[in-house]
C-alpha positions in Angstrom: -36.3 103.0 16.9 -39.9 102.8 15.5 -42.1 100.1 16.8 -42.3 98.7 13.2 -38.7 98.1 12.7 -38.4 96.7 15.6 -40.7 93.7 14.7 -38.0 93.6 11.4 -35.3 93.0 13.5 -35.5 89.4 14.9 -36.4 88.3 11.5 -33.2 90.5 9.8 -30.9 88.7 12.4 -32.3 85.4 11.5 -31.5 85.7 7.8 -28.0 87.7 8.6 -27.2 84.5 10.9 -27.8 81.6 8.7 -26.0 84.0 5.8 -23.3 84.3 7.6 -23.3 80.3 9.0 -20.7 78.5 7.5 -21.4 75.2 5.7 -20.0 71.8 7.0 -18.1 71.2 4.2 -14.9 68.1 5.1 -12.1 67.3 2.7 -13.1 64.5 0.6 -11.8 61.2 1.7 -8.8 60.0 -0.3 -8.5 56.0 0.3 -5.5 54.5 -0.4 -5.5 52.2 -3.3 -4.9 48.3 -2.1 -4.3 45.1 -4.2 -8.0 44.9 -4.1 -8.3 43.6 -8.0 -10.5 41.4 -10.1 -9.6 37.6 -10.4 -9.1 36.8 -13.7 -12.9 36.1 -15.7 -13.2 32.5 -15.7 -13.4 30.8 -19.0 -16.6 30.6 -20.3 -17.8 27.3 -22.4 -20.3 27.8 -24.8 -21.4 25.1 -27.0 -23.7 26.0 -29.7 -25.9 23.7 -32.2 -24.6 24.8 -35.8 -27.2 24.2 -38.6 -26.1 24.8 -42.3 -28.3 25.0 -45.1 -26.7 22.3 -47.5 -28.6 23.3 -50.5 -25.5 25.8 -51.8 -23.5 22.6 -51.5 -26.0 20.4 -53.6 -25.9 24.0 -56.2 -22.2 23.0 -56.9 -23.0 19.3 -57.4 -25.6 20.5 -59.3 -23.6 22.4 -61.8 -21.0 19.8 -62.2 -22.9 17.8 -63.0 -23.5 17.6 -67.0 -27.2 17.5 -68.3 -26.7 16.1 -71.2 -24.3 13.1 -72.5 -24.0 11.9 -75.8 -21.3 9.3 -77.9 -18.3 11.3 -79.7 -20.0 11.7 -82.9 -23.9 12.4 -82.3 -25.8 12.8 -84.3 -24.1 12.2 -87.0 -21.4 9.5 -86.3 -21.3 5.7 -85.3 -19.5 4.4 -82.9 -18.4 0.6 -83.4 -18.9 -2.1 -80.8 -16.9 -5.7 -81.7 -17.9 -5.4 -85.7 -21.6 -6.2 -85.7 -23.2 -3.1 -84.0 -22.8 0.5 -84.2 -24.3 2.7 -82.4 -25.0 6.6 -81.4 -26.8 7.8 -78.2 -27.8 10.8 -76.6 -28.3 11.1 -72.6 -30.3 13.6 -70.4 -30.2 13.9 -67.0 -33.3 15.0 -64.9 -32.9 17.5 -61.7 -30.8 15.9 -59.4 -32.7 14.2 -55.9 -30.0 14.8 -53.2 -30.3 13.1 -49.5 -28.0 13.2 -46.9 -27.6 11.3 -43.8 -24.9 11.4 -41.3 -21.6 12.0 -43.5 -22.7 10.4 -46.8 -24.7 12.4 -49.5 -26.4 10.5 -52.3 -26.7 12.3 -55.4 -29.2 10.6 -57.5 -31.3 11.3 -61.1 -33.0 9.9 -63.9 -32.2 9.9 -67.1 -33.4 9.8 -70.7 -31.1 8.0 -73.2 -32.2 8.0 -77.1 -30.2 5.2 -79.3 -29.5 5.2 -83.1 -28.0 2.0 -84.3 -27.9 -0.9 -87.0 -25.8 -4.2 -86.9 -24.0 -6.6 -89.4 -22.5 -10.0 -89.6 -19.2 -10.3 -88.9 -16.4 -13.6 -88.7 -13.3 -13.8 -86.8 -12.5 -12.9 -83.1 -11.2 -10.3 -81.2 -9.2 -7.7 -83.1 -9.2 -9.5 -86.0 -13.4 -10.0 -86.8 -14.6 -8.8 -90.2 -17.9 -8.1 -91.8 -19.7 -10.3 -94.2 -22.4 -8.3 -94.5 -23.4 -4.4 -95.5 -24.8 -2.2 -92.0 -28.3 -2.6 -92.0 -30.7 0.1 -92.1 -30.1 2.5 -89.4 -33.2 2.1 -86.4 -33.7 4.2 -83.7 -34.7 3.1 -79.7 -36.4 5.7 -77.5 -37.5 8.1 -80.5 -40.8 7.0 -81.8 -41.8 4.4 -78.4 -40.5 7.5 -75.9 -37.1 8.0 -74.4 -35.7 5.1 -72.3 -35.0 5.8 -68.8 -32.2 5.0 -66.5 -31.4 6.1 -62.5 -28.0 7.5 -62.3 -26.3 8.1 -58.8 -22.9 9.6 -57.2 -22.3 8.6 -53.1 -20.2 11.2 -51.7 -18.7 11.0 -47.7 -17.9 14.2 -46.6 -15.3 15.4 -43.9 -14.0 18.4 -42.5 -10.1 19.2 -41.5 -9.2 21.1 -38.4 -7.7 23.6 -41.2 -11.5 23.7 -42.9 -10.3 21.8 -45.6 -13.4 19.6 -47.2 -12.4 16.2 -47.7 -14.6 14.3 -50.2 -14.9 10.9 -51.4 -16.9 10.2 -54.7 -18.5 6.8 -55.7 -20.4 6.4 -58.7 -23.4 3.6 -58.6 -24.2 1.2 -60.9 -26.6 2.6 -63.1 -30.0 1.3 -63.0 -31.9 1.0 -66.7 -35.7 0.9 -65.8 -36.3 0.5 -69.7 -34.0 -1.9 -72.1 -33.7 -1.0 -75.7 -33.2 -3.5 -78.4 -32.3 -2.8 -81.5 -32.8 -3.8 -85.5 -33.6 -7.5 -86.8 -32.2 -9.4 -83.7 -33.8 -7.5 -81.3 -30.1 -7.4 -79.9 -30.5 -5.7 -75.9 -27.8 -2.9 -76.4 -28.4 -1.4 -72.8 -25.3 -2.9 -70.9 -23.4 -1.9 -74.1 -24.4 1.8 -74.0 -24.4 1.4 -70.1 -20.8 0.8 -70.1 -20.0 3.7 -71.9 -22.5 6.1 -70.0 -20.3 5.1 -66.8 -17.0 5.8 -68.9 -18.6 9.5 -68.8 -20.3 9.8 -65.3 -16.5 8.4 -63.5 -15.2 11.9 -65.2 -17.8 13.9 -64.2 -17.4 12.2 -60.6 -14.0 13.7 -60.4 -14.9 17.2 -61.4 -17.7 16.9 -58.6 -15.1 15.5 -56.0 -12.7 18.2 -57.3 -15.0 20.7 -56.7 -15.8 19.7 -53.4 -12.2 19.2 -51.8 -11.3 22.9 -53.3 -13.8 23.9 -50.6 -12.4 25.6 -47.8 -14.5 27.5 -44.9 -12.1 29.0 -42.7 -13.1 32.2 -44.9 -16.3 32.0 -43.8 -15.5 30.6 -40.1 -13.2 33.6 -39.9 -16.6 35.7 -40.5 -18.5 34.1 -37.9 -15.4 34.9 -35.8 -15.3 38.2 -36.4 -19.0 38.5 -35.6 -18.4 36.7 -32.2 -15.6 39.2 -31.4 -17.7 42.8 -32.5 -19.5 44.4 -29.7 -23.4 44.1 -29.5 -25.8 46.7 -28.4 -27.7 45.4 -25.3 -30.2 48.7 -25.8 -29.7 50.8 -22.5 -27.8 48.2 -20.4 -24.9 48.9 -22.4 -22.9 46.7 -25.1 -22.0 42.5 -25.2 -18.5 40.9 -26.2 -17.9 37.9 -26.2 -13.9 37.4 -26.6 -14.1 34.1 -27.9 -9.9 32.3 -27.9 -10.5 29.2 -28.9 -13.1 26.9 -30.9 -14.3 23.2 -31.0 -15.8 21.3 -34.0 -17.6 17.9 -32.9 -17.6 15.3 -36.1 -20.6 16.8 -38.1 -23.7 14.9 -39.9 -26.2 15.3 -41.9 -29.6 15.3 -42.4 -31.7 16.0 -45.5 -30.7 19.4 -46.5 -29.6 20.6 -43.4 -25.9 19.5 -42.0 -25.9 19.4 -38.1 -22.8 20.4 -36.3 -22.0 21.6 -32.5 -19.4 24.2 -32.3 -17.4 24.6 -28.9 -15.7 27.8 -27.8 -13.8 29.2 -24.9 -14.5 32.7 -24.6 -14.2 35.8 -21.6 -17.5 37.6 -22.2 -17.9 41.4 -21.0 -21.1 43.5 -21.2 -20.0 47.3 -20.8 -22.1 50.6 -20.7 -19.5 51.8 -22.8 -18.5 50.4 -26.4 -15.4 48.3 -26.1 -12.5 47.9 -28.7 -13.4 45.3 -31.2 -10.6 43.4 -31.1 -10.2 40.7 -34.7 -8.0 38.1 -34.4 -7.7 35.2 -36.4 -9.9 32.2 -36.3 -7.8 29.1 -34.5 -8.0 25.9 -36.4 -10.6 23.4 -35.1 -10.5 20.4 -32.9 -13.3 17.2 -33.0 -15.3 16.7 -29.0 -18.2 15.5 -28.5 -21.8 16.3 -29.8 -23.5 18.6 -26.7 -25.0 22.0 -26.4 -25.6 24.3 -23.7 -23.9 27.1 -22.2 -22.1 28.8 -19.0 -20.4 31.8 -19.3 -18.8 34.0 -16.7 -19.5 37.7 -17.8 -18.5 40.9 -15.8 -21.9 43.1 -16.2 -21.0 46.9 -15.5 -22.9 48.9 -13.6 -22.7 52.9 -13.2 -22.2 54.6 -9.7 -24.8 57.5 -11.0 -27.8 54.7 -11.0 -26.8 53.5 -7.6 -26.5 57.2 -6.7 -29.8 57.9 -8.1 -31.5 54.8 -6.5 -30.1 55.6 -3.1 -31.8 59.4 -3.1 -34.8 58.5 -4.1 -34.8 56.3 -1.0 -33.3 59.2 1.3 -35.2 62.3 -0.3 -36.2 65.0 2.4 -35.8 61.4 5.4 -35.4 63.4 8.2 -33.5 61.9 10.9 -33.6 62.9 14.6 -31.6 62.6 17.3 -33.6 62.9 19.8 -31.3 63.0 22.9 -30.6 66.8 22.1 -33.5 67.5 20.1 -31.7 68.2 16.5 -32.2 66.8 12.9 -31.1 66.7 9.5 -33.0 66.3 6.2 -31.3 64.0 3.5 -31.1 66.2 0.3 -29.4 64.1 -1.9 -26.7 60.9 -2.0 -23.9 60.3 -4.2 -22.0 57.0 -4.4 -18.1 56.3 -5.6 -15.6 54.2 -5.6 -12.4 54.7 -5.0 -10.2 51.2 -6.4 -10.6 50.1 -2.9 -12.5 47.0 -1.0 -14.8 49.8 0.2 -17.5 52.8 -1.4 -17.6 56.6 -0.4 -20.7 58.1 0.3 -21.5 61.3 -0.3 -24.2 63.0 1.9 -25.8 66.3 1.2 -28.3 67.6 4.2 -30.0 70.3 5.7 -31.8 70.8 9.0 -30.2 71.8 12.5 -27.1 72.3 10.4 -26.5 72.0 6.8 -23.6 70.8 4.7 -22.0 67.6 3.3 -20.1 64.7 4.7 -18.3 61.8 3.6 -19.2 58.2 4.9 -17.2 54.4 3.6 -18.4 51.4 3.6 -18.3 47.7 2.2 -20.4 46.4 -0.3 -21.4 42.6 -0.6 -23.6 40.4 -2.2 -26.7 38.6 -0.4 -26.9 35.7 -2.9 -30.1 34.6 -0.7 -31.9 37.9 -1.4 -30.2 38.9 -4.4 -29.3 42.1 -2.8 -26.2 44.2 -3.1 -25.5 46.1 0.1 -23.5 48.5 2.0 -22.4 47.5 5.6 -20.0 48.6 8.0 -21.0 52.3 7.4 -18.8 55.1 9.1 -17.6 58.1 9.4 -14.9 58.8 6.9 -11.6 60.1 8.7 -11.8 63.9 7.6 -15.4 64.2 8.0 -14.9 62.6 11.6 -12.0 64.9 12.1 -14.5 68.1 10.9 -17.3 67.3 13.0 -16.0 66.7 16.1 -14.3 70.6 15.7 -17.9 72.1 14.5 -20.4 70.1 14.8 -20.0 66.7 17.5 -24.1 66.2 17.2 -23.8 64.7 14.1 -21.2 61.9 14.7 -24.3 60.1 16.0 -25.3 56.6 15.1 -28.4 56.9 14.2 -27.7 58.6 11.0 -25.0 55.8 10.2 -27.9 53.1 10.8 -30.2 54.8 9.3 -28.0 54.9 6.0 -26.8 51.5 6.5 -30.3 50.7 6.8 -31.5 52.1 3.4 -28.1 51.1 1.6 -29.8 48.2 0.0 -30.5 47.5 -3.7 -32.4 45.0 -4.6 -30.6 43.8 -8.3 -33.7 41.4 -9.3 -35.2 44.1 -11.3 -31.7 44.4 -12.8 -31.1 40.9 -13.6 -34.6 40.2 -15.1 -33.6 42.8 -17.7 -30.2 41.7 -18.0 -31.6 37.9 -18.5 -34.6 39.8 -21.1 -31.7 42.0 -23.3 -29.5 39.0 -23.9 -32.2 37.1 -25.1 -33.3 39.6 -27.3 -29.6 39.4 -29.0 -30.1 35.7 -28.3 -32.6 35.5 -30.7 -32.2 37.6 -33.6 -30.9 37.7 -37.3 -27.4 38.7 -36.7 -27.1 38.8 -40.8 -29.1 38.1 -43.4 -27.6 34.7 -43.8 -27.4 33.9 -39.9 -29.7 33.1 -37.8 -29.5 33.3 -33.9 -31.5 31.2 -31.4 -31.4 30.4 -27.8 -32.3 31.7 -24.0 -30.4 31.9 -20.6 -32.1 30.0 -18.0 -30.5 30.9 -15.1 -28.3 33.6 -13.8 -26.3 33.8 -10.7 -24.0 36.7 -9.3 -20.5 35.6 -8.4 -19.3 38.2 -7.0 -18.7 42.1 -6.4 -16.1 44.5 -7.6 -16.4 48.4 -7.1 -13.9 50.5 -9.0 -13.6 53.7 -9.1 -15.7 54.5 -11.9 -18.1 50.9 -12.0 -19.2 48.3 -9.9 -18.6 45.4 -11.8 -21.0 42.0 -10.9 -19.6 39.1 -11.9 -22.8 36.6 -13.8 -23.0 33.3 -14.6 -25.4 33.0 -17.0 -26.3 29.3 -18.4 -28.6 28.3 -21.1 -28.7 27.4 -24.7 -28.2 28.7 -28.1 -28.1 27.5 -31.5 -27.0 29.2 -34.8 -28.4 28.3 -38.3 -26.4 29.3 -41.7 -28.6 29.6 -44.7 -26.1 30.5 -47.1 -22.5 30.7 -47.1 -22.7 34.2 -48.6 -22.0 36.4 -45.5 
């Protein structure tokens, strides 16, 4: 053999050698499933500030509410009042001034009244009085001297049924004449006369106000509220938010100004999922009175993904190389993979090179430092059928160090995690969730229960508290 391929050799035998090495490649571990399972989520309690937007409400009143009155016959016929006066009138109402406060809104206006009218002597009483005289000449009050005035005003008191029934109760006021109008040679004051009958007309309008009013019913739009609370949000990359709400409270409302103030309670299961849940739609329950209060805790299984954990994990291991010292070998971490397996513990998977190369298989429990807000792995071993494997090729490596080392860097810090979490939700907090709703509020605090790895998800269990209110502007949503 030549001198040159002899100084081939070695290296050709190196390379035919490792070729021809066999991998350590073990079984994968196959756990048996235990009653390891989720408690049931807690019942969250959310109570949420409702504002409403009473102006639509004050539209209705609005439009019931005629802007012009006038006697049977104006302009052109009389009406008789006991024989000596007749008269004709015509009545304008300004915009309506609406107030609220606590469960009692005041409609109130002023209006403009002209009056036609003449007078006569008359003889007799009651039924039976009869003229002596001819009418006089017809005169006029408000027409030349300016229309007379007169404040006008309904009081309604507003309630709500546990079916969302409105229940309304109309009073008219006494109207309030801020100018009198006499009429003719006597200078007769014909105001309470014309008064009278102005009420006669405002009771019936009153009633179609009232009417109006307890035909409302708002489970219609409760029921789309409802549905909103029950579709699945987009939490941008941290997945989707549902809330699941099964029941609702309604504290006694009251109102202020234009704006009705109302605190809605609900018992709900929230879930935020990297995956899009079902939209469930059920049917909004009726309501129930508690007290005024706000403020939130809910219980809410965030899902996290074994890839990201996986992901995390290598970047912490890449190329570590970990010697044992006693027999002078190594292995380079290439790459970690993390599973569950619907058991208490995790499987990791471990891809190295080095003094040998291959993969093995190593469980372990995972827990919750509450103190550090870390989630980690302890009690890392040797999974049975990578034990089995490498005490038959390869004893070295059932060393451990490597087991320490891993459990050592088997740590995840989750602050990062929960910051974000805490950041997303009040981004959906605080939003327009349509253009007639109005979203506001922020969690304060959030706490990790507990831990629940799957096969496919860890699942951490959050309690989230804080506050959130909702405004409705309209009731067209």
């Amino acid at each position: 053999m030549k001198p040159r391929h002899l100084f081939f050799f070695p290296v050709f035998a190196v390379f035919f050698f490792i070729s021809c090495s066999k991998k350590i490649i073990p079984d994968k571990p196959v756990l048996s499933k235990t009653s390891f399972t989720t408690d049931s989520l807690p019942v969250s309690e959310i109570d949420i500030p409702l504002l409403i937007n009473l102006k639509p409400l004050y539209d209705i009143a609005n439009k019931n509410v005629q802007t012009i009155y006038s006697s049977p016959g104006w302009p052109h016929e009389f009406e008789v009042d006991d024989c000596d006066t007749r008269y004709m009138y015509r009545f304008k109402r300004g915009p309506l001034a609406i107030a609220a406060y606590r469960n009692n809104v005041n409609f109130n206006f002023t209006g403009n009244y002209i009056i036609a009218g003449s007078q006569r002597i008359c003889t007799g009483s009651g039924s039976n009085r009869v003229p002596l005289t001819p009418w006089t000449p017809t005169c006029t009050c408000g027409l030349n001297e300016g229309e007379r005035r007169v404040n006008i005003g309904f009081k309604a008191m507003i309630s709500l049924k546990n079916n969302y029934d409105v229940a309304a109760a109309l009073q008219r006021l006494e109207p309030q004449p801020l100018d009198k109008c006499t009429v003719c040679f006597w200078r007769q004051d014909i105001t309470p006369t014309v008064m009278e009958q102005l009420k006669l007309q405002l009771d019936d309008a009153g009633e179609t106000i009232r009417d109006s009013l307890n035909r409302l019913n708002f489970r219609p739009r409760f029921q789309q509220l409802w549905d909103i609370l029950n579709t699945s949000i987009r939490m941008y990359d941290l997945g989707y938010l549902q809330i699941n709400p099964e029941k609702l409270r309604l504290s006694t409302f009251y109102a202020q100004n234009d704006t009705l103030h109302v605190s809605i309670g609900l018992s709900a299961r929230p879930l935020i999922s990297l995956s899009r849940p079902i939209d469930h739609r059920t049917v909004v329950p009726d309501i129930s009175d508690f007290s005024q209060r706000k403020g939130f805790s809910i219980f809410v299984d965030a899902v996290m993904n074994y890839d990201s954990l996986s992901n995390l994990l290598t970047r912490q291991l890449y190329h570590k190389r970990i010697d044992v010292d006693r027999i002078g070998k190594y292995i380079i971490i290439k790459r970690c993979e993390i599973y569950g397996a619907d058991n208490e513990k995790l499987i990791l998977k471990v891809e190295f090179s080095g003094s040998d190369k291959g993969t093995m298989y190593l469980t372990g429990k995972p827990y919750f430092d509450k103190q550090k807000n870390e989630i980690k792995i302890k009690d890392i071993d040797y999974d049975i059928r990578t034990r089995d494997m490498l005490i038959k090729t390869a004893k070295w490596l059932f060393n451990r160090r490597i087991t320490n080392t891993l459990d050592q860097y088997s740590t995840f810090n989750i602050t990062t995690y929960a910051d974000t979490l805490v950041s997303k939700v009040n981004l959906q907090l605080n939003r327009q969730w349509h253009k007639s709703v109005l979203f506001s509020g922020a969690v304060n605090n959030l706490e990790v229960i507990d831990i629940y790895p799957f096969t496919n998800n860890l699942i951490l269990r959050c309690n989230l508290r804080g506050e959130l209110s909702i405004r409705i502007n309209s009731f067209d949503f």
